[in-house]
Jmol script that loads the backbone (N, CA, C; Angstrom):
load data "model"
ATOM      1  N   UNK A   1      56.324 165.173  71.722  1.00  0.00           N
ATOM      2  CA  UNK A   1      54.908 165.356  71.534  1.00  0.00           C
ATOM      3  C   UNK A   1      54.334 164.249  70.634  1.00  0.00           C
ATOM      4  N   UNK A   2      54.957 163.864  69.591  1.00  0.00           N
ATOM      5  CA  UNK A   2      54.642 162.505  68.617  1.00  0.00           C
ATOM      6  C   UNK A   2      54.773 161.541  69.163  1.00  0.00           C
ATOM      7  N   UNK A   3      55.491 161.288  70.309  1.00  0.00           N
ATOM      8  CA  UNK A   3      55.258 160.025  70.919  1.00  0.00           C
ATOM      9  C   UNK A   3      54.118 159.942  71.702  1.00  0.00           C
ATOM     10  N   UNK A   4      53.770 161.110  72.090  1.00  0.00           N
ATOM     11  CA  UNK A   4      52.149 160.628  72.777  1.00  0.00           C
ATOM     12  C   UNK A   4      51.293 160.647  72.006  1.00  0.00           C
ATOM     13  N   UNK A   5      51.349 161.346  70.572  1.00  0.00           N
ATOM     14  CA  UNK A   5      50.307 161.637  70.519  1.00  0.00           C
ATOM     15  C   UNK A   5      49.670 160.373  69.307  1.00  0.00           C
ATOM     16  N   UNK A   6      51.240 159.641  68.879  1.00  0.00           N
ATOM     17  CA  UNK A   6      50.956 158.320  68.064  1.00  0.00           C
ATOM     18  C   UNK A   6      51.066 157.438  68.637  1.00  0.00           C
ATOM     19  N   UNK A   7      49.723 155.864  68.429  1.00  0.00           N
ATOM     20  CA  UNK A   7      49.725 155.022  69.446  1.00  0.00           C
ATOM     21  C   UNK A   7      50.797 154.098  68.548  1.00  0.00           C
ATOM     22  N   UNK A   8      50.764 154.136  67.176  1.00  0.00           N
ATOM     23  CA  UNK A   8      51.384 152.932  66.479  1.00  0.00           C
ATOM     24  C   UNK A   8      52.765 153.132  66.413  1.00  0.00           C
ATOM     25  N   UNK A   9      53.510 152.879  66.991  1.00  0.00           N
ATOM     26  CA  UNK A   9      55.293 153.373  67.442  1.00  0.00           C
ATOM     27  C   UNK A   9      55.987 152.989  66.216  1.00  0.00           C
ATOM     28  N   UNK A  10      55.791 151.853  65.384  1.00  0.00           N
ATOM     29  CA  UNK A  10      56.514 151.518  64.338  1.00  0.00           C
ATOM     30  C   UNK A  10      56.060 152.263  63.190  1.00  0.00           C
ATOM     31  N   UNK A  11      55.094 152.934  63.161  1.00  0.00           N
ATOM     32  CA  UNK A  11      54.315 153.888  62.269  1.00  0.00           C
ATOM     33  C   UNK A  11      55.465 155.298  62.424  1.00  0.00           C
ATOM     34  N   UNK A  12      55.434 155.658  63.741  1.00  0.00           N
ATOM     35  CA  UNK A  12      56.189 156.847  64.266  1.00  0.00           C
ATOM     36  C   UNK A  12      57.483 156.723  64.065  1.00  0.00           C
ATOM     37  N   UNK A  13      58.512 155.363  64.322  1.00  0.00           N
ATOM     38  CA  UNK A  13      59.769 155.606  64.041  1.00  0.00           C
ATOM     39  C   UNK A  13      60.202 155.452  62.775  1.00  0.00           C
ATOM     40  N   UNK A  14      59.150 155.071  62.014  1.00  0.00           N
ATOM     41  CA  UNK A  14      59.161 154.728  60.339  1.00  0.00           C
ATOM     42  C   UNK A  14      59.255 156.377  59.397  1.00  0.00           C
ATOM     43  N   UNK A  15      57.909 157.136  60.241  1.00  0.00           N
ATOM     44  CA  UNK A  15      57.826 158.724  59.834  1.00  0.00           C
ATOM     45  C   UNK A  15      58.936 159.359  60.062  1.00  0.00           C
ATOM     46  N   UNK A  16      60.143 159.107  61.247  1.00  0.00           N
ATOM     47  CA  UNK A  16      60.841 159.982  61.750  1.00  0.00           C
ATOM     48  C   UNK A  16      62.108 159.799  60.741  1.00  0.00           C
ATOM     49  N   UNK A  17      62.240 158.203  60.536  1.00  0.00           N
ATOM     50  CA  UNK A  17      63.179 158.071  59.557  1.00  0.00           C
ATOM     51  C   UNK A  17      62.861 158.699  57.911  1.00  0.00           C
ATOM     52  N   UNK A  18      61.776 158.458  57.731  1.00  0.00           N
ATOM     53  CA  UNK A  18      61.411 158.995  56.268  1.00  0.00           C
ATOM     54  C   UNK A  18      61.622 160.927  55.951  1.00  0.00           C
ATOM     55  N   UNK A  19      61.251 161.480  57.453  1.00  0.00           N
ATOM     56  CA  UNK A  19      61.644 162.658  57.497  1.00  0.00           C
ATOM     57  C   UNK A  19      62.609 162.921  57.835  1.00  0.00           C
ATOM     58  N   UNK A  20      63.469 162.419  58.295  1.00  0.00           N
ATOM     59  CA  UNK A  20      65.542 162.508  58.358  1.00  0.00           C
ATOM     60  C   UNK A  20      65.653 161.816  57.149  1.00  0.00           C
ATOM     61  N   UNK A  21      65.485 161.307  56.778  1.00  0.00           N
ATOM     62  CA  UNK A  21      65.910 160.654  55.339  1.00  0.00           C
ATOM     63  C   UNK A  21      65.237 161.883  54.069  1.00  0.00           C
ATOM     64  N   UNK A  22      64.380 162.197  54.246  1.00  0.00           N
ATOM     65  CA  UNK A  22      63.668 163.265  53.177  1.00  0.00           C
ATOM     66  C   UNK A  22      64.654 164.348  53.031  1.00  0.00           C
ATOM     67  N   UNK A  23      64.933 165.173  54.635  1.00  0.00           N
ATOM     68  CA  UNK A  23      65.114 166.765  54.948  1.00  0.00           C
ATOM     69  C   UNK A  23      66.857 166.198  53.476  1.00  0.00           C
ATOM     70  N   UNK A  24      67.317 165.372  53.598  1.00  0.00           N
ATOM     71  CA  UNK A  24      68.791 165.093  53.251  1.00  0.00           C
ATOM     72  C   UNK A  24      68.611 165.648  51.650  1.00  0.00           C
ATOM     73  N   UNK A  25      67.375 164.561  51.484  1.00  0.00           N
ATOM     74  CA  UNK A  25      66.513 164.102  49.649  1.00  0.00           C
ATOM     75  C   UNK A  25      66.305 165.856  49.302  1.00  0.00           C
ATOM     76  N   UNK A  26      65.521 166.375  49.648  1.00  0.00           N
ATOM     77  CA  UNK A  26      64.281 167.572  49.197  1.00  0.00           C
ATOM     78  C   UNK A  26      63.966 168.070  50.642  1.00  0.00           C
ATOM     79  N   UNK A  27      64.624 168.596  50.720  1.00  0.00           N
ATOM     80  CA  UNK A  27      63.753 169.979  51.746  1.00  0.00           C
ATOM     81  C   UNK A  27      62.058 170.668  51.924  1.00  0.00           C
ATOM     82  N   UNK A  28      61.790 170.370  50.881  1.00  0.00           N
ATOM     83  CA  UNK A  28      60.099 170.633  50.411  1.00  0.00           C
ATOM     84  C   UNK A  28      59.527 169.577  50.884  1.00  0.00           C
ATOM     85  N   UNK A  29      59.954 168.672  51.137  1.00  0.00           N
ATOM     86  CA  UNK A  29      58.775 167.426  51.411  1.00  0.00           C
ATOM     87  C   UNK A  29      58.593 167.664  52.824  1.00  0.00           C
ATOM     88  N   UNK A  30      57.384 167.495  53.313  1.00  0.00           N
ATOM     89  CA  UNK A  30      57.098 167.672  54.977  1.00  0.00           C
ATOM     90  C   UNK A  30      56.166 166.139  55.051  1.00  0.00           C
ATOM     91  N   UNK A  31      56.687 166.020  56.593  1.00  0.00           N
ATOM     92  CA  UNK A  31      56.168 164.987  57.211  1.00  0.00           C
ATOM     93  C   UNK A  31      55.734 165.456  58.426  1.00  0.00           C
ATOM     94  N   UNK A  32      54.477 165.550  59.092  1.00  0.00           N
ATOM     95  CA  UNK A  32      54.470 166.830  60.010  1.00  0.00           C
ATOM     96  C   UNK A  32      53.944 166.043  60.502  1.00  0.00           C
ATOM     97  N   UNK A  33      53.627 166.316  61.798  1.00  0.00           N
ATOM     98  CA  UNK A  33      52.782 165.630  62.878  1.00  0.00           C
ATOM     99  C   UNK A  33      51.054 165.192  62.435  1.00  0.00           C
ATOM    100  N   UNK A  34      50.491 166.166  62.281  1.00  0.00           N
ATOM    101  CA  UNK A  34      49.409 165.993  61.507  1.00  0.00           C
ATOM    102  C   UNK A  34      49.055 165.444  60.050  1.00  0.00           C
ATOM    103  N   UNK A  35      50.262 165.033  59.821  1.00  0.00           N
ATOM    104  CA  UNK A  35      50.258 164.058  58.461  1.00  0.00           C
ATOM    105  C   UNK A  35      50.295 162.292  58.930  1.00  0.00           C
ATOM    106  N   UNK A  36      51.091 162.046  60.196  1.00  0.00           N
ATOM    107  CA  UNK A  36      51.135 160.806  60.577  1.00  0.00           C
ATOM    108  C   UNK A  36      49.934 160.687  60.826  1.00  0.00           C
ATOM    109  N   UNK A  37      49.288 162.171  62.042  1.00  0.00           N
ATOM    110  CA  UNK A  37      47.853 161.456  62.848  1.00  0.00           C
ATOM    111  C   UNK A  37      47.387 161.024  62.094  1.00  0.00           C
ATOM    112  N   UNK A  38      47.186 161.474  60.706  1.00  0.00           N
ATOM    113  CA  UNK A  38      46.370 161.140  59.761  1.00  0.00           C
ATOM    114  C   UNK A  38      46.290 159.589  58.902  1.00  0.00           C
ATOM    115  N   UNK A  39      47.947 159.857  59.067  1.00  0.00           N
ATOM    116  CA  UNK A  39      48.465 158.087  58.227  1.00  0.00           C
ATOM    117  C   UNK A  39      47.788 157.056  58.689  1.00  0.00           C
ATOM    118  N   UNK A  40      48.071 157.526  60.142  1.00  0.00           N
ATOM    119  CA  UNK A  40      47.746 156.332  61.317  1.00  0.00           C
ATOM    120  C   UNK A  40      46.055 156.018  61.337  1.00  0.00           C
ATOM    121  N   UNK A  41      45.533 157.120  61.089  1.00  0.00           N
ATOM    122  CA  UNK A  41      43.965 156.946  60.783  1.00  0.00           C
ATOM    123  C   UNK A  41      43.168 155.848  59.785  1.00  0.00           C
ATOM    124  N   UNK A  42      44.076 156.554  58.718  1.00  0.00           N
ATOM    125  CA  UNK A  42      44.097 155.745  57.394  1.00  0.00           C
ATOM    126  C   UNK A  42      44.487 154.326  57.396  1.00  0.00           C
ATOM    127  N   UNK A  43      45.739 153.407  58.059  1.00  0.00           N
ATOM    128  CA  UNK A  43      46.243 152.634  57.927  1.00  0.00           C
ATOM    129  C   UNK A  43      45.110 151.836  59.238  1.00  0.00           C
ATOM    130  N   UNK A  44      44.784 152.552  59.789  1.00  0.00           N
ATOM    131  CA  UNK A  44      43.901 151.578  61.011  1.00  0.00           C
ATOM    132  C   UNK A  44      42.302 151.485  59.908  1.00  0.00           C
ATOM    133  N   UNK A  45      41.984 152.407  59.735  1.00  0.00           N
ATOM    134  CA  UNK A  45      40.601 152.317  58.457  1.00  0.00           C
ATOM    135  C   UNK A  45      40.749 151.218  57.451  1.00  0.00           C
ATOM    136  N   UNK A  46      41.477 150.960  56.903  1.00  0.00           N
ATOM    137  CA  UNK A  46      42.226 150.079  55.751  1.00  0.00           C
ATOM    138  C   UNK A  46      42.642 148.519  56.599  1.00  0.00           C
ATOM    139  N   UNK A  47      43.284 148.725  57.687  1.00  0.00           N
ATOM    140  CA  UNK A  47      43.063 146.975  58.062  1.00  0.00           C
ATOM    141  C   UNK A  47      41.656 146.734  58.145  1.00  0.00           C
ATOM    142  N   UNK A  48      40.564 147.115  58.371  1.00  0.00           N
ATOM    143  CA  UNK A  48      39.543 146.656  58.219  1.00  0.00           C
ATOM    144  C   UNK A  48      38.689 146.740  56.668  1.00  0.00           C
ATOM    145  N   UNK A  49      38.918 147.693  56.127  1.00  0.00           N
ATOM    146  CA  UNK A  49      38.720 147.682  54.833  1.00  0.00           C
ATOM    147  C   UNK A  49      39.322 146.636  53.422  1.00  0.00           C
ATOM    148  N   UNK A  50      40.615 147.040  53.650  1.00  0.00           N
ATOM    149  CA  UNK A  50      42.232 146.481  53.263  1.00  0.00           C
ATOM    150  C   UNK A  50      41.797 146.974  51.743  1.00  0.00           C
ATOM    151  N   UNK A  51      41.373 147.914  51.349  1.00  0.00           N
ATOM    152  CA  UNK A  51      41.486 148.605  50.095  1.00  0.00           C
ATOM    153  C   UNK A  51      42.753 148.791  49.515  1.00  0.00           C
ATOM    154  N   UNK A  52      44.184 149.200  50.026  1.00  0.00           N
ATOM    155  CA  UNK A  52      44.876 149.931  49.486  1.00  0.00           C
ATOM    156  C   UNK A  52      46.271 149.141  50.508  1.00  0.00           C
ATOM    157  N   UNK A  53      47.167 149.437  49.039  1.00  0.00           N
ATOM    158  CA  UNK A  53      48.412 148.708  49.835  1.00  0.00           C
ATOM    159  C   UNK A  53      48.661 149.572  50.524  1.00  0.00           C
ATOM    160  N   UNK A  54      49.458 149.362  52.007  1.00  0.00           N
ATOM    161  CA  UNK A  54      50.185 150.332  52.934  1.00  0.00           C
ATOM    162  C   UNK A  54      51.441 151.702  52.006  1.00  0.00           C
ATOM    163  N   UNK A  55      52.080 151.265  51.375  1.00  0.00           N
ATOM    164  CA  UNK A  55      52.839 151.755  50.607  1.00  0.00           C
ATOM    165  C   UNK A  55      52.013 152.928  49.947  1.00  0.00           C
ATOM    166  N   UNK A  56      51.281 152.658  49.408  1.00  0.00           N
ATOM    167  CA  UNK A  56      50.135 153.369  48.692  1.00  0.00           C
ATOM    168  C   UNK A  56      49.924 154.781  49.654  1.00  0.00           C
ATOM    169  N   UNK A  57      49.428 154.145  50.641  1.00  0.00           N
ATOM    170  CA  UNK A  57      48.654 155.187  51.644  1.00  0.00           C
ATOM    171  C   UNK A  57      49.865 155.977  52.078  1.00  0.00           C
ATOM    172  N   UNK A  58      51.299 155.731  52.203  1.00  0.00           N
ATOM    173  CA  UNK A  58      52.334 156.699  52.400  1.00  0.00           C
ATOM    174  C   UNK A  58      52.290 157.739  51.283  1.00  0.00           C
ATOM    175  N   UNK A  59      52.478 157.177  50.239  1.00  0.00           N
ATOM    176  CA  UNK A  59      52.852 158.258  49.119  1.00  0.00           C
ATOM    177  C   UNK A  59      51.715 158.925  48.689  1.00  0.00           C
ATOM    178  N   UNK A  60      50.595 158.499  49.147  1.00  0.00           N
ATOM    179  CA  UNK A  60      49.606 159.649  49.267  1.00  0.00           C
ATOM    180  C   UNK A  60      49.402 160.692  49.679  1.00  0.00           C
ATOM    181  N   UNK A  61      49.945 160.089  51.100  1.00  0.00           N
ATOM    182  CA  UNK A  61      50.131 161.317  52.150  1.00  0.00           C
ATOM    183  C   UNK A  61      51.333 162.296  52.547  1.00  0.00           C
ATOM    184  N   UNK A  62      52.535 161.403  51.494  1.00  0.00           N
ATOM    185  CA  UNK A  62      53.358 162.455  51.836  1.00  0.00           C
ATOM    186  C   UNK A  62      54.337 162.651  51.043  1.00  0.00           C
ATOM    187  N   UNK A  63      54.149 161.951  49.589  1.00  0.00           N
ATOM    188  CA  UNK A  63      55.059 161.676  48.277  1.00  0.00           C
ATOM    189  C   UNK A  63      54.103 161.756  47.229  1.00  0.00           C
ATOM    190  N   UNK A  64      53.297 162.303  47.305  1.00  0.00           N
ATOM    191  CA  UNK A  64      52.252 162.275  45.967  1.00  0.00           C
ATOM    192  C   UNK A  64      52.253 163.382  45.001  1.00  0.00           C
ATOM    193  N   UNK A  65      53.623 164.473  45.129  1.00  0.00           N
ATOM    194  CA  UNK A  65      54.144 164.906  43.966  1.00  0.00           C
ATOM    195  C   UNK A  65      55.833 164.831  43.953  1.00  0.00           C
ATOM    196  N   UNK A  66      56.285 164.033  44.613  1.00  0.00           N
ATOM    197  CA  UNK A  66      57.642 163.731  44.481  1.00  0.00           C
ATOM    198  C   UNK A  66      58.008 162.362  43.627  1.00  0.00           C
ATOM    199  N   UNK A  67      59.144 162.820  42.612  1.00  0.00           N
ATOM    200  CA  UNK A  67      59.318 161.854  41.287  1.00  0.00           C
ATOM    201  C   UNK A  67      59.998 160.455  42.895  1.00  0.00           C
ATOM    202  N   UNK A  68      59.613 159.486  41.386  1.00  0.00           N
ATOM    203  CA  UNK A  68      60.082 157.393  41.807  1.00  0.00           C
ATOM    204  C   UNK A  68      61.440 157.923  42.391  1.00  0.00           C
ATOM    205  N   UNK A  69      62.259 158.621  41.330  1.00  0.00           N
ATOM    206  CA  UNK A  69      64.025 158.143  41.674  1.00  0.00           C
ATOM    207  C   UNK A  69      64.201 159.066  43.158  1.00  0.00           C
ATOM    208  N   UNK A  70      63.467 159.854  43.512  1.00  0.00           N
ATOM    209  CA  UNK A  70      63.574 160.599  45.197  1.00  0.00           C
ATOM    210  C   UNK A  70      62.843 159.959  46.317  1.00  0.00           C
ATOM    211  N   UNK A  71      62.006 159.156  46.001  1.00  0.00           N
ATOM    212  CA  UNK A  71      61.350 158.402  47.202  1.00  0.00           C
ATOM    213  C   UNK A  71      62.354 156.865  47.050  1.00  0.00           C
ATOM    214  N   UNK A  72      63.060 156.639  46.004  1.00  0.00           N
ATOM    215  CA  UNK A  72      63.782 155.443  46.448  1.00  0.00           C
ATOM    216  C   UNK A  72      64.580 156.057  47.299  1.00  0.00           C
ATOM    217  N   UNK A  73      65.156 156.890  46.372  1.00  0.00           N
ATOM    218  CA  UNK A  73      66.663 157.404  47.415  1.00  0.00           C
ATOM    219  C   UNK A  73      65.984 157.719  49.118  1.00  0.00           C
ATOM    220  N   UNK A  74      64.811 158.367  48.942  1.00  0.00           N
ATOM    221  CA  UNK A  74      64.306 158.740  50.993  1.00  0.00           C
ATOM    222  C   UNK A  74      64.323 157.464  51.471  1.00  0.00           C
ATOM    223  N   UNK A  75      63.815 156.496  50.918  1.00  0.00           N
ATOM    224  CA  UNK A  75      63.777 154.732  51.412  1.00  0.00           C
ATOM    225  C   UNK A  75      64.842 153.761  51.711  1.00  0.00           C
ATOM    226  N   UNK A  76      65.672 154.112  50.596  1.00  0.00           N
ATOM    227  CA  UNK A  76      67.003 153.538  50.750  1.00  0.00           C
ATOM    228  C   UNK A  76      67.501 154.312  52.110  1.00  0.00           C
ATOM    229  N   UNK A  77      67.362 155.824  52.434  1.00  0.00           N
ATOM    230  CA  UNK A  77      67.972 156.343  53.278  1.00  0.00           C
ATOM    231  C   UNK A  77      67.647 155.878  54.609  1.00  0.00           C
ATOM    232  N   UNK A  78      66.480 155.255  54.913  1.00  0.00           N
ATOM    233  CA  UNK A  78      65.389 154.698  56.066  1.00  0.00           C
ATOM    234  C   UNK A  78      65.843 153.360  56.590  1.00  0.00           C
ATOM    235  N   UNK A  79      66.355 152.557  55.716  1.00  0.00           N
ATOM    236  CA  UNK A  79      66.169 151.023  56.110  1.00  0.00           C
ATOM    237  C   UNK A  79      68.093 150.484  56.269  1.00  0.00           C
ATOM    238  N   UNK A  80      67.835 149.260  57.015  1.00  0.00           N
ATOM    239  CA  UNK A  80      69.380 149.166  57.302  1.00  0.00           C
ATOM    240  C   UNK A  80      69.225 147.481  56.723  1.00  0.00           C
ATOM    241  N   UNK A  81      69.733 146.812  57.213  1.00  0.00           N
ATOM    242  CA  UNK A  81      69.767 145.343  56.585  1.00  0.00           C
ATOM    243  C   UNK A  81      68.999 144.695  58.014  1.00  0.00           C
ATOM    244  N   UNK A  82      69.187 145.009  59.517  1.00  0.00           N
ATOM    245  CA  UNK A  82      68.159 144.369  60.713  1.00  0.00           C
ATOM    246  C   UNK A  82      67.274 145.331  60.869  1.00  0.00           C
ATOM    247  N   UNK A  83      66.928 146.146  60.124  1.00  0.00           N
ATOM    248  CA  UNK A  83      65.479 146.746  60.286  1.00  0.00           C
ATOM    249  C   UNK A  83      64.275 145.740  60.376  1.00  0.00           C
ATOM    250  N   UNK A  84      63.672 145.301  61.904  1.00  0.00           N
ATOM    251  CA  UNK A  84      62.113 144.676  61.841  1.00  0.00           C
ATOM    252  C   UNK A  84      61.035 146.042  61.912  1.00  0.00           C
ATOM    253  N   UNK A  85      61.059 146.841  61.200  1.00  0.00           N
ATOM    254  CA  UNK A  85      59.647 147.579  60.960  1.00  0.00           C
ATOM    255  C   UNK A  85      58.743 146.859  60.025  1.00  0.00           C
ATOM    256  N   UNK A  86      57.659 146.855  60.749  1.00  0.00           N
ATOM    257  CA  UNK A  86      56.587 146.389  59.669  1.00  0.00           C
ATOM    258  C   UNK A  86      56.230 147.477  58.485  1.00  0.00           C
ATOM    259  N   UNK A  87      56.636 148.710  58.305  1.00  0.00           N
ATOM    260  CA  UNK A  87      56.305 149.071  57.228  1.00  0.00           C
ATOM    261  C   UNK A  87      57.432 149.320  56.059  1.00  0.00           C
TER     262      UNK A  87
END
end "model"
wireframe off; spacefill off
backbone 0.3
color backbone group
């Protein structure tokens, strides 16, 4: 259903990893479908704006009461050494 319903795919496989990487971190943290539509809203509003770093606009939306040392560890859990995601 997230693949149709997100147009930005590197946005989507970025969320899917951050939420397999989270469920491992904290169980409480949700990344839900209606949190990407939303990301994706935000991050398309902001290239034209460019108010706010991209980074920013994640942990707004989905780390904005989870401590530094648990969003490294969800990040570290996300990325490999040939990861080309732009985010």
């Amino acid at each position: 259903m997230e693949d149709a319903l997100i147009k930005d795919k590197d946005l989507l496989n970025i969320c899917w990893k951050l939420r397999a990487s989270s469920k491992i971190i904290d169980k409480n943290i949700i990344i839900s479908t209606r949190g990407i539509i939303t990301l994706e809203k935000l991050i398309g509003k902001n290239k034209v704006d460019k108010t706010y770093e991209v980074k920013d606009l994640f942990k707004v939306k989905f780390f904005e009461n989870v401590s530094g040392d648990k969003i490294s560890k969800i990040i570290d859990g996300c990325y490999s050494s040939d990861d080309k995601n732009i985010y």
